[in-house]
C-alpha positions as CSV (number, residue, x, y, z in Angstrom):
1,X,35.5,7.2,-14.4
2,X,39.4,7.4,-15.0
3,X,40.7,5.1,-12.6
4,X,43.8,6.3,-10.8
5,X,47.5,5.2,-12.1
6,X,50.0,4.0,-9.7
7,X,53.4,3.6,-10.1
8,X,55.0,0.4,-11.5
9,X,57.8,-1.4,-9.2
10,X,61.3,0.0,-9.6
11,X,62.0,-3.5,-11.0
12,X,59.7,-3.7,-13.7
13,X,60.7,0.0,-15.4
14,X,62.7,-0.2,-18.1
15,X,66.5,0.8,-18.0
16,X,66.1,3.9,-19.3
17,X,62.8,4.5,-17.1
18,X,64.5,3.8,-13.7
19,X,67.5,6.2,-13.9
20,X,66.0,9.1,-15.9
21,X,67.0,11.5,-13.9
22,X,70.9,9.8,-14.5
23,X,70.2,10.5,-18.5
24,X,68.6,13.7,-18.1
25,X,71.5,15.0,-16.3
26,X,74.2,13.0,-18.5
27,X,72.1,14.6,-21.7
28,X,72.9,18.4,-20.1
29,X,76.5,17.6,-19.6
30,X,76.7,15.9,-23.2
31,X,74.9,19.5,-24.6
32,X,77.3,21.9,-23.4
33,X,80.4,19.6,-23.5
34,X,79.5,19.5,-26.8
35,X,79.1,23.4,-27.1
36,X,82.3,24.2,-25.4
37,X,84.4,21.9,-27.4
38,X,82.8,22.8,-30.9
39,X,82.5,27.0,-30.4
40,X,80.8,27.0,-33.8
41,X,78.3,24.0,-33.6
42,X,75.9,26.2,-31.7
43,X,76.1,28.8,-34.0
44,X,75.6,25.9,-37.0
45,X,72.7,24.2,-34.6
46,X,70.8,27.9,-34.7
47,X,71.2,28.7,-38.6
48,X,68.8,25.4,-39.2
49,X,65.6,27.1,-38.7
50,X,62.8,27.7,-41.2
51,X,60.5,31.3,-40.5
52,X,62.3,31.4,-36.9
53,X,61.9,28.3,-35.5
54,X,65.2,26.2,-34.6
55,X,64.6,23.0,-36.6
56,X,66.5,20.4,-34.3
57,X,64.8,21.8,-31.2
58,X,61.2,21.4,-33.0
59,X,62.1,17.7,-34.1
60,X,63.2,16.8,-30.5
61,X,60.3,18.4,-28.9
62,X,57.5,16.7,-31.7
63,X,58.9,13.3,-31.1
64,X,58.5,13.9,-27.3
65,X,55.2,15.1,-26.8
66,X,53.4,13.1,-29.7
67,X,53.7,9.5,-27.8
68,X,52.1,11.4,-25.0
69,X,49.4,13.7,-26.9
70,X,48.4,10.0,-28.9
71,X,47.6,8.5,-25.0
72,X,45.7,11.1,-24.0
73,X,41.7,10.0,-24.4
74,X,40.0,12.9,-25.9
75,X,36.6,11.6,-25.1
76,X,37.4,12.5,-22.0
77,X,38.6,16.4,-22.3
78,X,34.3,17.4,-21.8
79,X,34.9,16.3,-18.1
80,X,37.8,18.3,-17.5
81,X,36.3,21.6,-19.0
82,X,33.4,21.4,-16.8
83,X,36.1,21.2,-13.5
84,X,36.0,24.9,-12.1
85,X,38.2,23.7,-9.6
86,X,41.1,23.0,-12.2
87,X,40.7,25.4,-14.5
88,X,39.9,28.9,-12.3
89,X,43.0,28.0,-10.4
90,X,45.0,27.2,-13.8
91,X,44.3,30.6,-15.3
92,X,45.0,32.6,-12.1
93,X,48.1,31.3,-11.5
94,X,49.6,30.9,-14.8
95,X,48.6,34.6,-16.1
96,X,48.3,36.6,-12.8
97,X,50.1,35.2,-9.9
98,X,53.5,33.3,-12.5
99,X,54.1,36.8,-14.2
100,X,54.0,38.8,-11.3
101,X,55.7,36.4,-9.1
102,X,58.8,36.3,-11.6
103,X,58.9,40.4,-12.4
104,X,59.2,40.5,-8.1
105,X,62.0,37.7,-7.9
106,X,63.8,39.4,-10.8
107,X,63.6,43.0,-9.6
108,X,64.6,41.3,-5.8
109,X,67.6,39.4,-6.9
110,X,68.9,41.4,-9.9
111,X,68.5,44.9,-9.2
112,X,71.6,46.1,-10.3
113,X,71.5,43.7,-13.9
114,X,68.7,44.8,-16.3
115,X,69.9,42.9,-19.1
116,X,69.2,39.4,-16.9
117,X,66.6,41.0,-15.2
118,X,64.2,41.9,-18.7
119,X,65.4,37.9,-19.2
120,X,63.8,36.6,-16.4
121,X,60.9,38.8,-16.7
122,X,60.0,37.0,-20.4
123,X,60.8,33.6,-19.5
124,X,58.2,34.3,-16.4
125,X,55.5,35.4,-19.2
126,X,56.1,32.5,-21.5
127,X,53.7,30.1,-19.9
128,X,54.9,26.4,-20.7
129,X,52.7,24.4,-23.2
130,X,55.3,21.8,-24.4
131,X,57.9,20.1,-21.6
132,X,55.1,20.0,-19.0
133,X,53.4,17.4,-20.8
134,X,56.5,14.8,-20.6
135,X,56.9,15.8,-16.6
136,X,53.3,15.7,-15.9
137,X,52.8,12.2,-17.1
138,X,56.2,10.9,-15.7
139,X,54.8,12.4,-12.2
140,X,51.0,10.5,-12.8
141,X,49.4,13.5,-13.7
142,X,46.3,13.4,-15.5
143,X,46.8,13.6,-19.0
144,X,43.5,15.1,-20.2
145,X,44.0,18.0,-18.0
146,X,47.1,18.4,-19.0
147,X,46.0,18.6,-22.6
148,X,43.2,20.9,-21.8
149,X,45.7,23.2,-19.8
150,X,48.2,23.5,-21.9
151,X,45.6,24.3,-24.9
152,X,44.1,27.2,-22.9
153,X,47.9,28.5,-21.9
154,X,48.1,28.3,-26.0
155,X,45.3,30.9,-26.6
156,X,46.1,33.4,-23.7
157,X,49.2,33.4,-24.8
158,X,48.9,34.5,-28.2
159,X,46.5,36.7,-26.6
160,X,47.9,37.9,-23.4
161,X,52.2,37.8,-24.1
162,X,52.5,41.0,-26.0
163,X,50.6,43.2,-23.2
164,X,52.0,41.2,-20.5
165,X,55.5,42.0,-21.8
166,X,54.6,45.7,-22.6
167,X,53.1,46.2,-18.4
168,X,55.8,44.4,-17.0
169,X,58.5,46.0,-18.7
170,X,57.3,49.4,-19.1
171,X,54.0,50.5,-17.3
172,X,54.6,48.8,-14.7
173,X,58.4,49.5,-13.7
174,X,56.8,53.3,-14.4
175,X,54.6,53.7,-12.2
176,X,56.9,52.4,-9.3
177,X,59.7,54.4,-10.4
178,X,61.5,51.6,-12.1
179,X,63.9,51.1,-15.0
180,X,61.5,50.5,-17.9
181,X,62.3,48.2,-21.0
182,X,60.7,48.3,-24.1
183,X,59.8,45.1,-26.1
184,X,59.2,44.4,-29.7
185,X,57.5,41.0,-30.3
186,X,54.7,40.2,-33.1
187,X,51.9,38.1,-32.7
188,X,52.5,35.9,-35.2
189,X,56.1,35.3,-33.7
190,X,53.6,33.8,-30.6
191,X,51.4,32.0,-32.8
192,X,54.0,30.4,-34.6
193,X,55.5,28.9,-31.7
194,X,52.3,27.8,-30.0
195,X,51.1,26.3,-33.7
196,X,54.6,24.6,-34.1
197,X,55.3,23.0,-30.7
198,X,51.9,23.0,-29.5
199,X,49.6,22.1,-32.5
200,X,51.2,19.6,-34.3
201,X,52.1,17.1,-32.1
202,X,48.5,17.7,-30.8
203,X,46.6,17.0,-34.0
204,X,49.3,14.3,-34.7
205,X,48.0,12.6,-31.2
206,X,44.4,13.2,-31.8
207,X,44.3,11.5,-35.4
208,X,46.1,8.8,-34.5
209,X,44.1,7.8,-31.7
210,X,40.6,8.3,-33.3
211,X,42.5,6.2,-36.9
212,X,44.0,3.8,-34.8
213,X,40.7,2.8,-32.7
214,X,38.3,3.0,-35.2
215,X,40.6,0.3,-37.3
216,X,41.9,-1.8,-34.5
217,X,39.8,-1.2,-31.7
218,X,40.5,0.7,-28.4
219,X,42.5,-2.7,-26.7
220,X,44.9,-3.1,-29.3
221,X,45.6,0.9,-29.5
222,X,46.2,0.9,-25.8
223,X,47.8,-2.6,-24.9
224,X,49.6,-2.6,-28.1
225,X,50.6,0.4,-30.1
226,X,51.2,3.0,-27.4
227,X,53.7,0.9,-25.5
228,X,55.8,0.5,-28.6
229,X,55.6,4.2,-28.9
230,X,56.2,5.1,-25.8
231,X,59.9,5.4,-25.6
232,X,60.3,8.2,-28.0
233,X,58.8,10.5,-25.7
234,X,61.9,10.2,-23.6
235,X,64.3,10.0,-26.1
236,X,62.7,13.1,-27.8
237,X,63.6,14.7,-24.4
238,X,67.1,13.8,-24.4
239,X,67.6,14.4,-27.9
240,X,66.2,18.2,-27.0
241,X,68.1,18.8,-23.8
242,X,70.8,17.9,-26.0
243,X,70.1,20.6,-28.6
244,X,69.4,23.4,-26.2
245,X,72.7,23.0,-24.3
246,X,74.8,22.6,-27.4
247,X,73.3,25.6,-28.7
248,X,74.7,27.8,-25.7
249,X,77.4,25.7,-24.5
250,X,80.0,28.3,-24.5
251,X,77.9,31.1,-22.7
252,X,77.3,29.2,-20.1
253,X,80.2,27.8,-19.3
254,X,82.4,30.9,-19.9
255,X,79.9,32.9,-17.6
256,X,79.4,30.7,-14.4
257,X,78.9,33.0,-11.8
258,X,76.3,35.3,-14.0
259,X,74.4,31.9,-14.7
260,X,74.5,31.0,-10.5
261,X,73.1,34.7,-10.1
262,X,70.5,34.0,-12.9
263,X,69.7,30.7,-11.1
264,X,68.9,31.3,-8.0
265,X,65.5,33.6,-8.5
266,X,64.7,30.9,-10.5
267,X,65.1,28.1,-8.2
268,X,62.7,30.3,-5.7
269,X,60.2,30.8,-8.8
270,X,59.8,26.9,-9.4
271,X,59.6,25.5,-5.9
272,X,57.0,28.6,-4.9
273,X,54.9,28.2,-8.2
274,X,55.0,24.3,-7.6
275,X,54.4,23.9,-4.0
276,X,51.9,26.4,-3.8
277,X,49.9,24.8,-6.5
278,X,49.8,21.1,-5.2
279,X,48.9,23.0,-1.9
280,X,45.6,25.0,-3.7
281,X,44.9,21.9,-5.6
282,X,44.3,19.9,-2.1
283,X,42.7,22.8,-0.5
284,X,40.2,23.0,-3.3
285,X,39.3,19.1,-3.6
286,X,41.7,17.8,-6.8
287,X,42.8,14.6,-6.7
288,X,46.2,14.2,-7.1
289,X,46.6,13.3,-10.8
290,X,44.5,16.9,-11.7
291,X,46.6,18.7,-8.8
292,X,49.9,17.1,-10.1
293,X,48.9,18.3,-13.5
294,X,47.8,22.0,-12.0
295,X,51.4,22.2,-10.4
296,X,53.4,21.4,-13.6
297,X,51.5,23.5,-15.7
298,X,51.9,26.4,-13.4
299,X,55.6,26.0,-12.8
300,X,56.9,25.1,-16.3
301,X,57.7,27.7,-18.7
302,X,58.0,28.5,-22.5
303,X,61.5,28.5,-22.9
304,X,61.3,27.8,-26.4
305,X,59.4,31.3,-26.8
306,X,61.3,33.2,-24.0
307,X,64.5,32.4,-25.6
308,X,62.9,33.4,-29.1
309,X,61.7,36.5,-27.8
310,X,64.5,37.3,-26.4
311,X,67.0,36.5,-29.3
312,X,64.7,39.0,-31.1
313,X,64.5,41.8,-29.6
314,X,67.7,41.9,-28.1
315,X,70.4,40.0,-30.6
316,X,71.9,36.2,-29.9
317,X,74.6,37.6,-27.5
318,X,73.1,39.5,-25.3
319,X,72.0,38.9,-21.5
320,X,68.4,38.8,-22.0
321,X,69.4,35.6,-24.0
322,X,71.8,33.9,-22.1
323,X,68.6,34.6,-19.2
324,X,66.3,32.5,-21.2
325,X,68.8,30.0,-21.7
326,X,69.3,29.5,-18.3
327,X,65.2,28.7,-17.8
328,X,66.2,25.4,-19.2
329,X,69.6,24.5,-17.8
330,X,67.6,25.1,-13.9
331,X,64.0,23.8,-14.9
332,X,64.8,20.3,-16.2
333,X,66.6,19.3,-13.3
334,X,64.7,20.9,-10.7
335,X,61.2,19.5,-12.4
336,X,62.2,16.1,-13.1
337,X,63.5,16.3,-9.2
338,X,59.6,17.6,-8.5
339,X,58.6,14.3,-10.3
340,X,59.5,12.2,-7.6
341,X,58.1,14.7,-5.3
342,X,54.8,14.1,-6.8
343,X,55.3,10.5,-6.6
344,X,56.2,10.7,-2.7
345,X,52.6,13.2,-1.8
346,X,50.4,11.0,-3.0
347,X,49.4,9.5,0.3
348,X,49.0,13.0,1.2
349,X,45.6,13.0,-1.3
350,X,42.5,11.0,-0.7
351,X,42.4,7.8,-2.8
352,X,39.0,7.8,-4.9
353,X,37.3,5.0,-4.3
354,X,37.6,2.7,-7.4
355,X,40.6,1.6,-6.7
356,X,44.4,1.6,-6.0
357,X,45.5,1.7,-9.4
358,X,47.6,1.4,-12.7
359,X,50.6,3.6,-13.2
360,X,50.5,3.3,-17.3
361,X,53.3,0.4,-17.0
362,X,53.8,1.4,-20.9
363,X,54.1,5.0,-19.7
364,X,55.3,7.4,-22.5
């Protein structure tokens, strides 16, 4: 049985571990400092892409999520899929109550705005399968669920986007006398991101745990390799947040009151999706690690697809993108703030019986 993790003293973190939030924060200001400064660096950070996908972005969020995908013990992942109780609520909120929560917060707040308002509804159907992996384990989420989440968001949404995207911005606004949008998005567009920022660092984890045990043995893997590894998962983050606020600097700090209106259905999206999550997860019996895990996965989202998407359909400059962009500049804040909200409710979740126990010390 997994044995539950707690959290290390403040005084035995690392530097970097114990003021995070300072970096994360620091990182977002460094991003669009460096976009307003240098007009043309975002433009130059956005023409290094290969079939699409922005090449910096993908090489910040590989080297974040591998560190975590190579701790996660796959011999595990059979218990997880056999957990009704974490997976029925996963699907239901991610592809029914998330999409329709964000179309209503959009249409509430931004009635008068289409452009932002088609924005927010795609960043609502992009269901996260990439940053949620570095917040759940920071919060002590359980890292097989997480995995096994994230791979079913994978699937749906190649499956599910497209449709989602053509009822919420057309059949739906029709039949209650809404403005309707049209939107133009190919599969493999999907599949490509899921494959990309999804797959590789997944197969990447998975390999080198089964290599790494099967020459060296399960103790040295886990007391030795992963915490010299660790570290890159947050300095992949950085290096993305980074990236993405270089890459729209300028719009969003020539636009502030557009990105304040943009924000604030947002803000309502994340701390509804989140709190009502850890709130089902206790009423139907998770611990808190698999309830943690629930919440994150349910509140993150896909900006790297939304803002794709987006860019695609409706052209770099337009407010559907500077939307998407926005996901971003409001969710990694207000989710590594949810972190140590996670930390704080674990009282509020029955402690299985094993043990009070290990918060990964060599966390990613």
């Amino acid at each position: 049985m997994r044995q539950p993790r707690l959290e290390a003293p403040a005084g035995r973190l690392s530097f970097l571990d114990r003021y995070l939030a300072v970096w994360i924060l620091a990182a977002m200001a460094f991003g669009l400092g460096l976009g307003r400064l240098l007009p043309g660096l975002g433009d130059g950070l956005a023409r290094v892409t290969v079939s699409g996908v922005s090449l910096p972005i993908a090489l910040g969020l590989l080297v974040m999520m591998y560190p975590v995908l190579a701790k996660v013990r796959y011999d595990r992942l059979d218990a997880v899929t056999r957990d009704p109780r974490l997976l029925v609520p996963s699907l239901v909120l991610n592809w029914l109550v998330g999409p329709a929560l964000m179309f209503a917060l959009a249409w509430l707040f931004l009635p008068g705005l289409p452009e932002y308002r088609t924005g927010l509804i795609i960043v609502g159907l992009a269901r996260c399968i990439a940053m949620v992996i570095i917040w759940n384990d920071l919060a002590c989420g359980d890292r097989e669920a997480a995995a096994v989440l994230v791979a079913l968001n994978s699937v749906f949404q190649v499956i599910a986007f497209g449709v989602l995207g053509w009822f919420y911005l057309t059949v739906l606004p029709g039949l209650l006398g809404l403005e309707q949008t049209a939107l133009d998005v190919s599969g493999w567009a999907i599949a490509r991101s899921v494959l990309v920022f999804l797959g590789i660092p997944l197969l990447a984890g998975f390999l080198t745990r089964r290599l790494g045990e099967r020459a060296r043995g399960r103790a040295w893997y886990e007391a030795r390799f992963l915490p010299r590894i660790g570290p890159y998962a947050l300095y992949g983050l950085l290096f993305t947040v980074v990236v993405l606020f270089a890459l729209q600097g300028d719009a969003i700090t020539s636009r502030p009151l557009d990105v304040a209106r943009i924000a604030l259905p947002l803000l309502v999206y994340f701390a509804l999706m989140w709190a009502g999550s850890m709130v089902l997860g206790r009423v139907v019996g998770l611990n808190h690690a698999k309830a943690t895990t629930l919440a994150f996965t349910a509140a993150g989202n896909n900006f790297e697809l939304a803002i794709a998407v987006a860019v695609a359909t409706f052209g770099a400059t337009s407010g559907q993108a500077l939307a998407g962009v926005v996901g971003p500049l409001i969710e990694v804040p207000v989710l590594i703030g949810l972190v140590h909200v996670a930390l704080a409710a674990r009282h509020r979740f029955p402690t299985p019986p094993a043990a009070v126990t290990p918060r990964d010390t060599a966390r990613a």
